[in-house]
N, CA, C and O atoms as a printed pandas DataFrame, in Angstrom:
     atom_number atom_name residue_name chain_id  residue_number  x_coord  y_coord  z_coord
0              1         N          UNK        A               1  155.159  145.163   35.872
1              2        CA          UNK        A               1  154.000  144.504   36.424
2              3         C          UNK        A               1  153.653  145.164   37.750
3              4         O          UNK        A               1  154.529  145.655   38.463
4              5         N          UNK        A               2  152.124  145.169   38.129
5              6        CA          UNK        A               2  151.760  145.904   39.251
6              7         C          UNK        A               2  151.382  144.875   40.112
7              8         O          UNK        A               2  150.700  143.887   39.842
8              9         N          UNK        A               3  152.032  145.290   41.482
9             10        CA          UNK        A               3  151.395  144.528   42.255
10            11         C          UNK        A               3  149.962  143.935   42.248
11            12         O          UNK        A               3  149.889  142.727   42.474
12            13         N          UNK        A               4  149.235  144.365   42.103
13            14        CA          UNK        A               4  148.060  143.645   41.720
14            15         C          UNK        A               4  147.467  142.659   40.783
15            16         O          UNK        A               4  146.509  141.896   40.900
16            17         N          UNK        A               5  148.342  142.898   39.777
17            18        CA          UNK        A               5  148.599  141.628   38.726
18            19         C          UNK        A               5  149.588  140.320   38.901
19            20         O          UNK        A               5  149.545  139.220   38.349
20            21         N          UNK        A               6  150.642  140.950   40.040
21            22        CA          UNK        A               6  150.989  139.790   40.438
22            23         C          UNK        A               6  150.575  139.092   41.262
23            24         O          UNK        A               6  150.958  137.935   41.439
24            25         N          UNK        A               7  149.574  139.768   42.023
25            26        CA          UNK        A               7  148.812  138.963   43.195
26            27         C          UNK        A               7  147.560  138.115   42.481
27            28         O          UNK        A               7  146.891  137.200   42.961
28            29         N          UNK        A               8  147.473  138.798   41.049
29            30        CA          UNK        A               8  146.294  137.974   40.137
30            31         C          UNK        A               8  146.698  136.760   39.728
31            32         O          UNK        A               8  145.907  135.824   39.841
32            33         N          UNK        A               9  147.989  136.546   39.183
33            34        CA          UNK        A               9  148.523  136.047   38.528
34            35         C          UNK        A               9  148.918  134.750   39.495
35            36         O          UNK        A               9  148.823  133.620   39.018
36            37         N          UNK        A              10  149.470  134.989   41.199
37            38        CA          UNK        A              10  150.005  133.279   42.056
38            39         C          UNK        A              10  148.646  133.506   42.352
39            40         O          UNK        A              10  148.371  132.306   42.358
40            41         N          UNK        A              11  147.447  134.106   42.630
41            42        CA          UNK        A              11  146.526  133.194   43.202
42            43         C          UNK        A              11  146.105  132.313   42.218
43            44         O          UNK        A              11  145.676  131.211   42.557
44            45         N          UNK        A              12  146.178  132.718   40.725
45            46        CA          UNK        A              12  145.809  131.896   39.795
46            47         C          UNK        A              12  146.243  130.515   39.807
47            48         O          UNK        A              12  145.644  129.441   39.869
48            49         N          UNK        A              13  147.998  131.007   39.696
49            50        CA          UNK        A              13  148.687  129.867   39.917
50            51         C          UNK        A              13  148.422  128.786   40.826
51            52         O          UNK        A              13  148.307  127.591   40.550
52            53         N          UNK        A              14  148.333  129.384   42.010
53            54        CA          UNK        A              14  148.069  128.247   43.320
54            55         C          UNK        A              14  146.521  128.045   43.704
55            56         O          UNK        A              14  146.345  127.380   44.725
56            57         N          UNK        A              15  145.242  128.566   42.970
57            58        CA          UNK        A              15  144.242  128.645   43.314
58            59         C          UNK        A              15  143.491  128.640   44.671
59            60         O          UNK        A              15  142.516  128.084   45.176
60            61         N          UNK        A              16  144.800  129.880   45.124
61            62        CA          UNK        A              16  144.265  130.374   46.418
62            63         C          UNK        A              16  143.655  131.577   46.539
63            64         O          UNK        A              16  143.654  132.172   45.462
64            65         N          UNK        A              17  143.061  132.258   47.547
65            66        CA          UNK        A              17  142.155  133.772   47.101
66            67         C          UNK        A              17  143.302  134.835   47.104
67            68         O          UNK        A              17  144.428  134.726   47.589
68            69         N          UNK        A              18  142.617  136.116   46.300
69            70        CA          UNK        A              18  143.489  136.971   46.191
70            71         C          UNK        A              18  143.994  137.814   47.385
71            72         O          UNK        A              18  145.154  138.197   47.533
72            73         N          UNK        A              19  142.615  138.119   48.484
73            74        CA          UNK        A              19  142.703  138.289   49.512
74            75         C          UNK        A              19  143.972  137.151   50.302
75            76         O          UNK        A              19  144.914  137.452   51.035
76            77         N          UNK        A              20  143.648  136.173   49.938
77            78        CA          UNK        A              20  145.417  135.101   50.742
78            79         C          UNK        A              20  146.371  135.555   50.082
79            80         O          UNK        A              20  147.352  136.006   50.673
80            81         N          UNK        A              21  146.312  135.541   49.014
81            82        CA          UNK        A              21  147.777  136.060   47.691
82            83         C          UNK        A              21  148.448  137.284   48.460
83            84         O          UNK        A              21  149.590  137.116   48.889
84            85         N          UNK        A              22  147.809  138.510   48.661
85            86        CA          UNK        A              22  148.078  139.674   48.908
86            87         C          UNK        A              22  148.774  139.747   50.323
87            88         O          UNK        A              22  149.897  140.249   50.337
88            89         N          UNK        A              23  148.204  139.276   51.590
89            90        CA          UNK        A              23  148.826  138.841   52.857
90            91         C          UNK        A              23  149.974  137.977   52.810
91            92         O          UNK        A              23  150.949  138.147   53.543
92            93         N          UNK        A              24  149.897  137.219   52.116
93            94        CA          UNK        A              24  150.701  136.177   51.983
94            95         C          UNK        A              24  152.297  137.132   51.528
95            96         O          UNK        A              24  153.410  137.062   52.050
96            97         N          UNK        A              25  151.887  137.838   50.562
97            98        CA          UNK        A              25  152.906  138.847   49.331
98            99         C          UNK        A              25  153.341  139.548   50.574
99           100         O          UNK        A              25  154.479  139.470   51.036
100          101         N          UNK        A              26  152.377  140.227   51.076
101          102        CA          UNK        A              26  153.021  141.537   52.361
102          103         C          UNK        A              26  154.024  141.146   53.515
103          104         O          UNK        A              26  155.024  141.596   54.074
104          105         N          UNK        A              27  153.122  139.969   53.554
105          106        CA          UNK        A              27  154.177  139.329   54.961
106          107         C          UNK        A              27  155.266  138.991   54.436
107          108         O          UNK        A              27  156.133  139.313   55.248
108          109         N          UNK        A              28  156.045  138.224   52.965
109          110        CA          UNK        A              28  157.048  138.288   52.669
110          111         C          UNK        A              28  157.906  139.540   52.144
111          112         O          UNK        A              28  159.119  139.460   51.952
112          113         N          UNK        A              29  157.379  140.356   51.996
113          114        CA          UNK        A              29  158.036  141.919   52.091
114          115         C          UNK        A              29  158.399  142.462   53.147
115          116         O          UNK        A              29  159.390  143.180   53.283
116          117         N          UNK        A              30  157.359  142.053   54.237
117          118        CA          UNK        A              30  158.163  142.667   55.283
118          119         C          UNK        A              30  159.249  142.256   56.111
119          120         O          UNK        A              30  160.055  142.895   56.788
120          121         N          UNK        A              31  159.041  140.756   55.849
121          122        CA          UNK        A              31  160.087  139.857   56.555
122          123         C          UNK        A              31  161.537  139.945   55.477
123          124         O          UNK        A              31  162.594  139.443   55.859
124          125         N          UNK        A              32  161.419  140.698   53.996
125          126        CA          UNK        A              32  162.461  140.718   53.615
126          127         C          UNK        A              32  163.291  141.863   53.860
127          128         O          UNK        A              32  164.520  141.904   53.789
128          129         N          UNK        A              33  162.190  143.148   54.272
129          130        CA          UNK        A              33  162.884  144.409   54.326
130          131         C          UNK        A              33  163.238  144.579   55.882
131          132         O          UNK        A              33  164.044  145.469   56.151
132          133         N          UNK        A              34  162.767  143.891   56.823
133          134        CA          UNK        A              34  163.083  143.527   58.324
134          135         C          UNK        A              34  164.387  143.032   58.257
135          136         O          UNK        A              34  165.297  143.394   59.002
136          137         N          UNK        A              35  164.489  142.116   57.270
137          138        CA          UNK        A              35  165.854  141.487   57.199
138          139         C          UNK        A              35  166.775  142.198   56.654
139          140         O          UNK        A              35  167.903  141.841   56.995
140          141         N          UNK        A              36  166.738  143.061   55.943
141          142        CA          UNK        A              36  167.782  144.261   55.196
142          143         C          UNK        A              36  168.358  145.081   56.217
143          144         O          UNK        A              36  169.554  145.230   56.466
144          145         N          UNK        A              37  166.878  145.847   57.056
145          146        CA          UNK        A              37  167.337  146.543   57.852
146          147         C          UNK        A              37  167.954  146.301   58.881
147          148         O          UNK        A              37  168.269  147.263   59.582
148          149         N          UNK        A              38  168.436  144.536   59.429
149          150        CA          UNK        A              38  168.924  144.054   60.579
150          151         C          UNK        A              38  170.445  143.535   59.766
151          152         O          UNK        A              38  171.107  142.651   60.310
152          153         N          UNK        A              39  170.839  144.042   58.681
153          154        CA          UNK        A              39  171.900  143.768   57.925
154          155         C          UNK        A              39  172.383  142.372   57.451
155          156         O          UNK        A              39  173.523  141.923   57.336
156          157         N          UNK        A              40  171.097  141.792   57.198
157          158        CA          UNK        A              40  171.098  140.217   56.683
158          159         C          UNK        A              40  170.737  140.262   55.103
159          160         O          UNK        A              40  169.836  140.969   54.651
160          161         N          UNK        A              41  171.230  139.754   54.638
161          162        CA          UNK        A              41  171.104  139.605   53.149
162          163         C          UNK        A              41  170.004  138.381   52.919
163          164         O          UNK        A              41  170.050  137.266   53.438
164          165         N          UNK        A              42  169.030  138.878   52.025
165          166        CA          UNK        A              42  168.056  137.666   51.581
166          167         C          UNK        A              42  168.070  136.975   50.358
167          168         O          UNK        A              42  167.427  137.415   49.405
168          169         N          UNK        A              43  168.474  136.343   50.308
169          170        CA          UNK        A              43  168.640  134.618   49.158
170          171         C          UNK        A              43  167.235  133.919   48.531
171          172         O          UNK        A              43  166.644  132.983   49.070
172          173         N          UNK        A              44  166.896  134.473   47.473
173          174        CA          UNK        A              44  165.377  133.293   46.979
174          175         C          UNK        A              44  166.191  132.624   45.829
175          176         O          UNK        A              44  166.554  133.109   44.758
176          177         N          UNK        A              45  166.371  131.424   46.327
177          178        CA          UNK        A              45  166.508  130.036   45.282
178          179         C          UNK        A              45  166.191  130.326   43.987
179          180         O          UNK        A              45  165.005  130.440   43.677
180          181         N          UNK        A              46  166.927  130.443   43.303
181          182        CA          UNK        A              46  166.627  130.377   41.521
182          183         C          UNK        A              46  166.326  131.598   41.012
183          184         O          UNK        A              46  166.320  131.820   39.801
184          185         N          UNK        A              47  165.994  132.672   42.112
185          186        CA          UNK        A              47  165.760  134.253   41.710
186          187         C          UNK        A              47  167.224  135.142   41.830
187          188         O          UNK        A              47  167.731  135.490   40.764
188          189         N          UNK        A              48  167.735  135.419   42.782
189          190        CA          UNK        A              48  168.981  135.967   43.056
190          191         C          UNK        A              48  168.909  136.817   44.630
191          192         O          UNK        A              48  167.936  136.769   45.383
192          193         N          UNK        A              49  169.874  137.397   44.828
193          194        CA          UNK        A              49  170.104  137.578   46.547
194          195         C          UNK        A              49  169.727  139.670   46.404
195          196         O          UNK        A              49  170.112  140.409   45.498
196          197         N          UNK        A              50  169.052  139.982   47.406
197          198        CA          UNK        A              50  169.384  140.835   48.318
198          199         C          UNK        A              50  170.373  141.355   49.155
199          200         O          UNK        A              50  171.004  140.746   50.020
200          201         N          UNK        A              51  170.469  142.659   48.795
201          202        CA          UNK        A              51  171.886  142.996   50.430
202          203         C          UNK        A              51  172.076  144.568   50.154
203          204         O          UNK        A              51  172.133  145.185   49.091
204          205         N          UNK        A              52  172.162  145.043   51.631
205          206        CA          UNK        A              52  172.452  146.315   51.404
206          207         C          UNK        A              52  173.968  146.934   51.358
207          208         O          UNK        A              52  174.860  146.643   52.155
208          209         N          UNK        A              53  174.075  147.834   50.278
209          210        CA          UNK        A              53  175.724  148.665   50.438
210          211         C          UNK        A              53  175.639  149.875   50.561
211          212         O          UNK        A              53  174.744  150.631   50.185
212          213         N          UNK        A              54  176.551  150.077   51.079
213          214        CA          UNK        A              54  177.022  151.688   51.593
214          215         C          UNK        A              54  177.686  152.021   50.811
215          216         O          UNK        A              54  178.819  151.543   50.747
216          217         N          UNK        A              55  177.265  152.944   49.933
217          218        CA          UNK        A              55  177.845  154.257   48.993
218          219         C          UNK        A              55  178.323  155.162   50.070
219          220         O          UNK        A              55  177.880  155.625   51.121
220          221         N          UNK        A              56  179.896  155.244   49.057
221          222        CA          UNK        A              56  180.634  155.833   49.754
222          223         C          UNK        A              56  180.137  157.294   49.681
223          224         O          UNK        A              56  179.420  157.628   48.737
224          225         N          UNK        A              57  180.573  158.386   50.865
225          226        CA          UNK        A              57  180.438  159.633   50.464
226          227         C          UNK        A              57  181.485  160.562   49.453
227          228         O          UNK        A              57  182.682  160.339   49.269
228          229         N          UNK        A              58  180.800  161.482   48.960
229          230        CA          UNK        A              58  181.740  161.823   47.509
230          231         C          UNK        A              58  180.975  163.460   47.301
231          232         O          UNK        A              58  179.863  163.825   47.682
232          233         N          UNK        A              59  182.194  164.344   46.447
233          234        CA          UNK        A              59  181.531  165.301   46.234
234          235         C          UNK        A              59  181.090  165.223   44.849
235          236         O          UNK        A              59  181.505  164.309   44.137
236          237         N          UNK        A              60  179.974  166.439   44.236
237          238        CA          UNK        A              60  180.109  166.330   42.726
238          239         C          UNK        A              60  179.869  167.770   42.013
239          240         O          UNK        A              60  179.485  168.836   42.494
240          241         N          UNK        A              61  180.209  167.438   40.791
241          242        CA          UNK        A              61  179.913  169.145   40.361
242          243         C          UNK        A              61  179.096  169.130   39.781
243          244         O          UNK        A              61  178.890  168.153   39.061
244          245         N          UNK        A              62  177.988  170.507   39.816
245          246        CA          UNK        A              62  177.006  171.134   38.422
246          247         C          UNK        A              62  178.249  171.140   37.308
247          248         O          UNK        A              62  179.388  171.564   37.506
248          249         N          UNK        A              63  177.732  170.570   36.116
249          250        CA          UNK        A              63  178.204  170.426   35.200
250          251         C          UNK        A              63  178.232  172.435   34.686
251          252         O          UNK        A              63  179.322  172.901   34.354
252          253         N          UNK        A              64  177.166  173.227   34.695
253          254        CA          UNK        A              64  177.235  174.515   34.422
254          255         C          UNK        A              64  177.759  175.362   34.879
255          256         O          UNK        A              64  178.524  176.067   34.221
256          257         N          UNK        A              65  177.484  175.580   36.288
257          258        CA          UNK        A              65  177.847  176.443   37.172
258          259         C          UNK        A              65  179.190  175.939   37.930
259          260         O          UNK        A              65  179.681  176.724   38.741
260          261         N          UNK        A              66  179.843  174.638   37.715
261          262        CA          UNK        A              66  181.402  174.567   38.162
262          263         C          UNK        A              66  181.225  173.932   40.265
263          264         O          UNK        A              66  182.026  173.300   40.955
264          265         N          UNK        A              67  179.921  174.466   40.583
265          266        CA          UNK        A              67  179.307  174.082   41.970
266          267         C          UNK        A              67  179.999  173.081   42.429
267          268         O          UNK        A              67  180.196  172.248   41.545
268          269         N          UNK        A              68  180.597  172.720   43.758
269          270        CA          UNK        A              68  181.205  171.312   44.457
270          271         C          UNK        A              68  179.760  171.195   44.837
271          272         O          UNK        A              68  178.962  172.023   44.397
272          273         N          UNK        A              69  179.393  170.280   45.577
273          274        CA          UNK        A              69  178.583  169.787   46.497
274          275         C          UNK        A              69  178.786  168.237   47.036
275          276         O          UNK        A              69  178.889  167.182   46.410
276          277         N          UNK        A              70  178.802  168.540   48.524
277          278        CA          UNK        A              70  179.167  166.608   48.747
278          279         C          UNK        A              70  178.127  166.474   49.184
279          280         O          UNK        A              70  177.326  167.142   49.838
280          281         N          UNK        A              71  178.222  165.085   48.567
281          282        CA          UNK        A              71  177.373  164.154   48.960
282          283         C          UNK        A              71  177.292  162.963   49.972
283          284         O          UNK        A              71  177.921  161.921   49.785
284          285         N          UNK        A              72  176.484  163.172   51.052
285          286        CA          UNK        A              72  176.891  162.201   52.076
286          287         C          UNK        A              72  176.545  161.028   51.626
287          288         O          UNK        A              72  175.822  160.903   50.638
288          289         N          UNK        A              73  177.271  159.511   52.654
289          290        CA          UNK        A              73  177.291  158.210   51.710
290          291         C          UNK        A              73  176.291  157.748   52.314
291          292         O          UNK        A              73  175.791  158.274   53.308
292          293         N          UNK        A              74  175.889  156.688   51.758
293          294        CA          UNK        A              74  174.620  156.674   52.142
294          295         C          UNK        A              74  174.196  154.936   51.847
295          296         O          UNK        A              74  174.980  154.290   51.152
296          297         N          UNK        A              75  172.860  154.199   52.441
297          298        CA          UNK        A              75  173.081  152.993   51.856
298          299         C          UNK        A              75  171.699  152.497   50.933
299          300         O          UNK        A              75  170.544  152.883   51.110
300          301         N          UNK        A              76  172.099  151.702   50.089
301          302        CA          UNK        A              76  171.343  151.412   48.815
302          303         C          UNK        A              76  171.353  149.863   48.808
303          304         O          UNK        A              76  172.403  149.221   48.850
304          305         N          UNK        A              77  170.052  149.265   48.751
305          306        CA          UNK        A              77  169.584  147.877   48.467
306          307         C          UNK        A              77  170.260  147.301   46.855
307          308         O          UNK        A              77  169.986  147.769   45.750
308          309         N          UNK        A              78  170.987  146.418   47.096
309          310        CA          UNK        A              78  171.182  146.007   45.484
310          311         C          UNK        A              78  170.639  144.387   45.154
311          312         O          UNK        A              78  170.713  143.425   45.919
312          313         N          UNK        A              79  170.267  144.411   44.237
313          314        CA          UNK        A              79  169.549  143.229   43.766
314          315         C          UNK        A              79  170.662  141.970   42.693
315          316         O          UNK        A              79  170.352  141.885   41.505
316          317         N          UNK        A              80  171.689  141.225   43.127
317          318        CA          UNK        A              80  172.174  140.224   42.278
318          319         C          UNK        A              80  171.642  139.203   41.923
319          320         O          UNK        A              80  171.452  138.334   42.774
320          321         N          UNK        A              81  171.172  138.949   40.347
321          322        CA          UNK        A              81  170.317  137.659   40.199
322          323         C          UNK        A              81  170.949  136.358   40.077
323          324         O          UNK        A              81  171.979  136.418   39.405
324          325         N          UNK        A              82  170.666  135.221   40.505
325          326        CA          UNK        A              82  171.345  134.031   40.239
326          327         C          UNK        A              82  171.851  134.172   38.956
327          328         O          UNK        A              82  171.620  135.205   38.329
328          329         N          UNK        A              83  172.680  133.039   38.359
329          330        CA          UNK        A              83  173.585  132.877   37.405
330          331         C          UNK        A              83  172.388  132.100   36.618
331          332         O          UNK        A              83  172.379  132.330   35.408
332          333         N          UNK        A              84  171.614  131.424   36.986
333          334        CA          UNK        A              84  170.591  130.783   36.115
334          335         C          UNK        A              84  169.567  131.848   35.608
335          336         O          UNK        A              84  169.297  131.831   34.407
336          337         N          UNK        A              85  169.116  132.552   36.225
337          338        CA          UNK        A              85  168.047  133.532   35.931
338          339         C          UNK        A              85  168.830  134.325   35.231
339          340         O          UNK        A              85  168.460  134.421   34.061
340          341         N          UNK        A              86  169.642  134.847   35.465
341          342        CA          UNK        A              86  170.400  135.392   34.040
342          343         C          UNK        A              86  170.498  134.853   32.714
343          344         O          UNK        A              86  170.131  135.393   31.670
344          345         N          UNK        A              87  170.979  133.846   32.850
345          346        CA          UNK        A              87  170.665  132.808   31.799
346          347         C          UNK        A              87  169.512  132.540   31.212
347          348         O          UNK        A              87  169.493  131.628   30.386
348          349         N          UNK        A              88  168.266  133.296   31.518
349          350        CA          UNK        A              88  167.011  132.897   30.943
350          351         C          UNK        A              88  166.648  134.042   30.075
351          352         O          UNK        A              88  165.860  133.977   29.132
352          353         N          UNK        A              89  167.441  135.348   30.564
353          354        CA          UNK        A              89  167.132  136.357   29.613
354          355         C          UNK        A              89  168.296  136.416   28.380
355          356         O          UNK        A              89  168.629  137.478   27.852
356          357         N          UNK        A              90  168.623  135.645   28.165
357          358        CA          UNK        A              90  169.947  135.603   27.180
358          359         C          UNK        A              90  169.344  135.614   25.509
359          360         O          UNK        A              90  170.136  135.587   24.566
């Protein structure tokens, strides 16, 4: 789904304008990725949590050429969904 269909889709829901939908959408993106980057994990009720981890650093090989190369570690957003929302795709 594209952002724009989801902004079609809650203004529908809440019959507010799309122009509100869209501000509304941004400002909670940024207040979630503000919160990542200040190393707080974000929690939406009934959806599942946010949080960032640090991949460790590691080397790896070209499978052809036999090549090492390391890789520095680095950190990656992971997405865990509640135990209920799992439960809905079953």
């Amino acid at each position: 789904m594209l952002t724009k269909e989801l902004i079609t889709q809650i203004s529908e829901q809440t019959g507010s304008t799309k122009k509100r939908t869209e501000e509304l959408l941004n400002a909670t993106t940024s207040v979630i990725v503000e919160n990542l980057l200040n190393g707080k994990n974000v929690i939406l009720q009934g959806l599942g949590s946010f949080e960032v981890k640090t991949k460790n650093a590691r080397t790896i090989v070209h499978p052809k050429t036999g090549e090492r190369t390391a890789v520095p570690a680095k950190q990656q957003i992971v997405f865990k969904p509640t135990a209920s929302s799992k439960n809905d795709f079953k």
